[in-house]
Legacy VTK file of the C-alpha trace (Angstrom):
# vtk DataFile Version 3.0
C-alpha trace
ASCII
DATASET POLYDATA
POINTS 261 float
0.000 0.000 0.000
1.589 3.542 -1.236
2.263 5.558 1.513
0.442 8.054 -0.081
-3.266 6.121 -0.100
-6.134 6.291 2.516
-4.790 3.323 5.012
-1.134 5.657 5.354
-3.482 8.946 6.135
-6.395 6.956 7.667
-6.376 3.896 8.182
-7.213 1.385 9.888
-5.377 1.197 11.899
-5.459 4.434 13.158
-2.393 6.268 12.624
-0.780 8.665 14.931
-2.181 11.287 13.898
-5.735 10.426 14.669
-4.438 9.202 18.079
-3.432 13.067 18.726
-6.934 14.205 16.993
-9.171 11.511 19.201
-6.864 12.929 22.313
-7.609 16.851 21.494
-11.637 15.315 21.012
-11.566 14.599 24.463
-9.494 17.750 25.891
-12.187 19.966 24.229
-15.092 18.140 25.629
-14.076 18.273 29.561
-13.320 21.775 28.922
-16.699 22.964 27.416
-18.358 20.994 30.563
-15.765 22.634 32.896
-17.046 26.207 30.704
-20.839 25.717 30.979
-20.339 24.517 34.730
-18.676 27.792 35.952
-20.643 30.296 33.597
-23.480 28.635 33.254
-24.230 27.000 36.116
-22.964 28.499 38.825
-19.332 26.944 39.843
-18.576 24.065 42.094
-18.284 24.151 45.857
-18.025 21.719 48.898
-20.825 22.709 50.622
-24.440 24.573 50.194
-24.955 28.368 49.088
-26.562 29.663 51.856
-29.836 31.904 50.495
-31.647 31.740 54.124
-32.458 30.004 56.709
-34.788 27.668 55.384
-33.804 27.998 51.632
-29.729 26.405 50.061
-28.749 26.093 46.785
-26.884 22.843 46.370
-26.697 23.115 42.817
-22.425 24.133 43.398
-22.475 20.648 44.935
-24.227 18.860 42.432
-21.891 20.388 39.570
-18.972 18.219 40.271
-21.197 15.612 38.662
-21.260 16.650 35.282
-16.836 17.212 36.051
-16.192 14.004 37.400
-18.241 11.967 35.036
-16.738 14.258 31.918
-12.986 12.878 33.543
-13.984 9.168 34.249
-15.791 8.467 30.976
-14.674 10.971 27.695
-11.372 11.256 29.143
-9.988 8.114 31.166
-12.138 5.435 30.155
-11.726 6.586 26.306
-7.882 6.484 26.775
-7.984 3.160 28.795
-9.954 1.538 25.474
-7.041 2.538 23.450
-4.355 2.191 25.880
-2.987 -1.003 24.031
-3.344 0.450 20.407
-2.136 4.017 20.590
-1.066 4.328 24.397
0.021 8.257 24.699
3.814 7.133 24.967
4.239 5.068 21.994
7.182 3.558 23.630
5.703 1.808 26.083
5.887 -2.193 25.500
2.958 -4.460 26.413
3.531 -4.731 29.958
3.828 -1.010 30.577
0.418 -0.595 28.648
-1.178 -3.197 30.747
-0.574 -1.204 33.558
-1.291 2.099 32.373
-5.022 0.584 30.866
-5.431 -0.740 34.438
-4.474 2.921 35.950
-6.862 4.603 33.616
-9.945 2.424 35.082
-9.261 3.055 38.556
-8.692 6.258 38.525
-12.067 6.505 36.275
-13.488 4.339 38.997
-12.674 6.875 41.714
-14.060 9.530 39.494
-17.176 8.418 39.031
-17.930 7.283 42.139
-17.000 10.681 43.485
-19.178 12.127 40.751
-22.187 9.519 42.433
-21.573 10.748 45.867
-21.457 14.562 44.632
-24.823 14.107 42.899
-26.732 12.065 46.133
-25.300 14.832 48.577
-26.900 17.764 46.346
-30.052 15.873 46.706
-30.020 15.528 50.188
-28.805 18.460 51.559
-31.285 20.494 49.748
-33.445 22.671 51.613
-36.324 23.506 52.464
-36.870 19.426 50.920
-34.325 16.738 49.608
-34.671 16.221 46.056
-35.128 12.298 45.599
-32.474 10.629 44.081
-32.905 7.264 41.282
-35.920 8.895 39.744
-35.120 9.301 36.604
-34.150 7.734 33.292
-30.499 9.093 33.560
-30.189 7.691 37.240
-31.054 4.000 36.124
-28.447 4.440 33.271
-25.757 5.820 35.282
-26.284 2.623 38.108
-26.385 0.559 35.558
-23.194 1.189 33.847
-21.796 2.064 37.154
-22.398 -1.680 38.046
-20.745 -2.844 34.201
-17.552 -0.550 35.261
-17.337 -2.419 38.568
-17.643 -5.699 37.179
-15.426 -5.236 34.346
-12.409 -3.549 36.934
-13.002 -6.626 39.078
-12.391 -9.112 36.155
-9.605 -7.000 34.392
-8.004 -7.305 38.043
-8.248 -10.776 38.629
-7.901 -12.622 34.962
-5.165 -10.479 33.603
-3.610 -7.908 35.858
-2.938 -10.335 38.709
-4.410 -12.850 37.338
-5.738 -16.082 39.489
-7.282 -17.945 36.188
-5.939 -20.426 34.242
-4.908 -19.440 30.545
-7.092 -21.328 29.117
-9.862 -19.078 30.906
-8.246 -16.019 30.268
-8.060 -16.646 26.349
-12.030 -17.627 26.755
-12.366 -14.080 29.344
-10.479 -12.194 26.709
-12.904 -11.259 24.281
-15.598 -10.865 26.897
-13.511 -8.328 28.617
-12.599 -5.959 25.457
-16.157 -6.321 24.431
-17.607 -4.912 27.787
-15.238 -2.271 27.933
-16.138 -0.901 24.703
-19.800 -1.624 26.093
-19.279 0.123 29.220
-17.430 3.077 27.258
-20.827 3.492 25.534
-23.094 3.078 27.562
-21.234 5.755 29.842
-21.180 8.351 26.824
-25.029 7.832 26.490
-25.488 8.330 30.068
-24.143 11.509 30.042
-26.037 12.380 26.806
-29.171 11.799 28.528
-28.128 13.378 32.017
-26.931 16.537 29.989
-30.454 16.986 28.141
-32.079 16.174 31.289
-30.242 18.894 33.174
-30.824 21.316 29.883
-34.843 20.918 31.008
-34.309 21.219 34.725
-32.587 25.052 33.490
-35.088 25.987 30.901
-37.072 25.658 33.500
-36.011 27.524 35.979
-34.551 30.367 34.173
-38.017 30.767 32.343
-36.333 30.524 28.777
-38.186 31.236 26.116
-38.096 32.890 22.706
-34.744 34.007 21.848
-33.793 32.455 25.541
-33.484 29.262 23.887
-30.483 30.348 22.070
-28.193 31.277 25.180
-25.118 29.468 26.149
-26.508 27.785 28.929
-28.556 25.984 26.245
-26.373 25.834 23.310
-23.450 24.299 24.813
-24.514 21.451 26.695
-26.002 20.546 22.993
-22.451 21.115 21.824
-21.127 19.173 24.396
-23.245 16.267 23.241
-22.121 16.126 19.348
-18.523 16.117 21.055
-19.289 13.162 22.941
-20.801 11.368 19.575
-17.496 12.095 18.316
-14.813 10.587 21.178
-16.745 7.997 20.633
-16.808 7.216 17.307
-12.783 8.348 17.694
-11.683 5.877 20.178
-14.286 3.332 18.845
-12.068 3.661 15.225
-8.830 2.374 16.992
-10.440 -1.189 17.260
-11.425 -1.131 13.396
-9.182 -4.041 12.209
-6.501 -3.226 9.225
-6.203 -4.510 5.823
-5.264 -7.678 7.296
-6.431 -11.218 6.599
-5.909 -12.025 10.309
-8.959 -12.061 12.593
-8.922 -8.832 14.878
-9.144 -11.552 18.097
-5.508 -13.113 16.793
-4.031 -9.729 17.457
-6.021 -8.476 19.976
-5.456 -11.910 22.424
-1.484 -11.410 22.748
-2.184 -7.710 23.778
-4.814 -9.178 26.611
-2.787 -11.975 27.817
1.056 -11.001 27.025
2.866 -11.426 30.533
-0.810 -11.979 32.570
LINES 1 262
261 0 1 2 3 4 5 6 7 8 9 10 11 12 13 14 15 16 17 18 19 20 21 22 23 24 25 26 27 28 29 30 31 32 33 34 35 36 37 38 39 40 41 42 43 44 45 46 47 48 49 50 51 52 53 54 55 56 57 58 59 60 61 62 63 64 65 66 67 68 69 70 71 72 73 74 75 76 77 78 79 80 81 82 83 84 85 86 87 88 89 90 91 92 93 94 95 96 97 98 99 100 101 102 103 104 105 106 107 108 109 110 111 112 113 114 115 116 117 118 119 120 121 122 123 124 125 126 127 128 129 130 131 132 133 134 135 136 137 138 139 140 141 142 143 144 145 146 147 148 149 150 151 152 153 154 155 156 157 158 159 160 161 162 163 164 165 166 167 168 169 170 171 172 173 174 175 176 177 178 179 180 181 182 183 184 185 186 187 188 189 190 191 192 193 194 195 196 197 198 199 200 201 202 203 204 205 206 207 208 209 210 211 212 213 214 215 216 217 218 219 220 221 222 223 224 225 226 227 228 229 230 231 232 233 234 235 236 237 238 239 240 241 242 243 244 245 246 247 248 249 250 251 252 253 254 255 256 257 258 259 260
């Protein structure tokens, strides 16, 4: 193939290039959420905004939701699917990436949980009433690939990090594993989508938008926000397309999985 054709520019597999592009993708993204959080919505804080005795605004609380999940799914859990293919050091060799994929989900963990607890405390520190929590379409989502990113950190840990399987079970555990990552990667991105038009509603509402109202920032960039997501996803999904290669993507993808487990 002439260096000049699609597969040099393009590939698959995705050349370095696109590596750098997917990486700016997902730069862009937690900093338009980190943008409509402070100017939009009000900033982040630790604790309640006082407005009277009877009366808080926990929405400063709540905020770091929309932050943390931005870092544990866009960001780490986008370059933890890619971590073997186009790790940011190109150097690294197949031990080195093993450990930097497992880094990126536990750190991503920690994010999201903290993103959880940030979310639950909002909702029950407000006053004059709590707001219930697990209501909603976006809650059952977010528990539910909560649960996937648990279960897929526990079996990453076990089968192939320090792993406690034979390898006859981790070649069988193999494809399961990169298939619920990509799964949980997903289903994380369209979590956010819908927690991000959900939260769009709650402040239409509230700021009585209307009319040209529609239009502001606080409306138009959480729906910017969302085509960026569409698009680290479709980015770090593209790193798994397999090359002009007659060998079966799970021939390559296996030594990467079990090399040195």
């Amino acid at each position: 193939m002439s260096e000049n054709g699609p597969v040099f520019w393009l590939g698959p597999p995705a050349p370095r290039a696109f590596s750098i592009f997917t990486r700016v993708l997902q730069v862009v993204t937690l900093i338009l959420v980190a943008v409509w959080v402070l100017h939009d919505l009000g900033g982040v804080a630790f604790s309640p905004k006082r407005i009277n005795l009877l009366v808080n605004d926990t929405g400063v609380i709540f905020n770091w939701h929309p932050l943390l999940m931005t870092l544990a799914f866009p960001v780490l859990m986008g370059e933890a699917v890619i971590a073997y293919r186009a790790p940011v050091a190109s150097n690294l060799d197949r031990g080195q990436r093993k450990l930097l994929h497992a880094l990126l989900q536990i750190i991503a963990v920690v994010a999201a949980l903290l993103g959880v607890i940030a979310a639950f405390q909002s909702h029950n520190l407000k006053k004059p009433l709590p707001i219930p929590n697990l209501y909603s379409a976006h809650s059952y989502l977010g528990i539910f690939t909560l649960i996937l990113l648990g279960l897929q950190a526990i079996l990453g840990f076990t089968a192939f990090l320090y792993p406690t399987f034979s390898k006859s079970n981790r070649e069988a555990l193999a494809p399961w594993h990169t298939f619920l990552g990509r799964a949980t990667f997903i289903m994380g991105l369209a979590t956010m989508a819908v927690g991000i038009q959900e939260k769009t509603q709650f402040v239409a509402a509230a700021k009585k938008l209307a009319g040209a109202g529609l239009y502001s920032s606080a409306l138009r960039l959480p729906a910017t926000i969302e085509i960026f997501l569409a698009l680290v996803g479709m980015a770090v999904l593209y790193h798994h397309v397999p090359g002009p290669s007659t060998r079966r993507e799970a021939d390559t993808l296996l030594p990467d999985v079990l090399q040195d487990a």
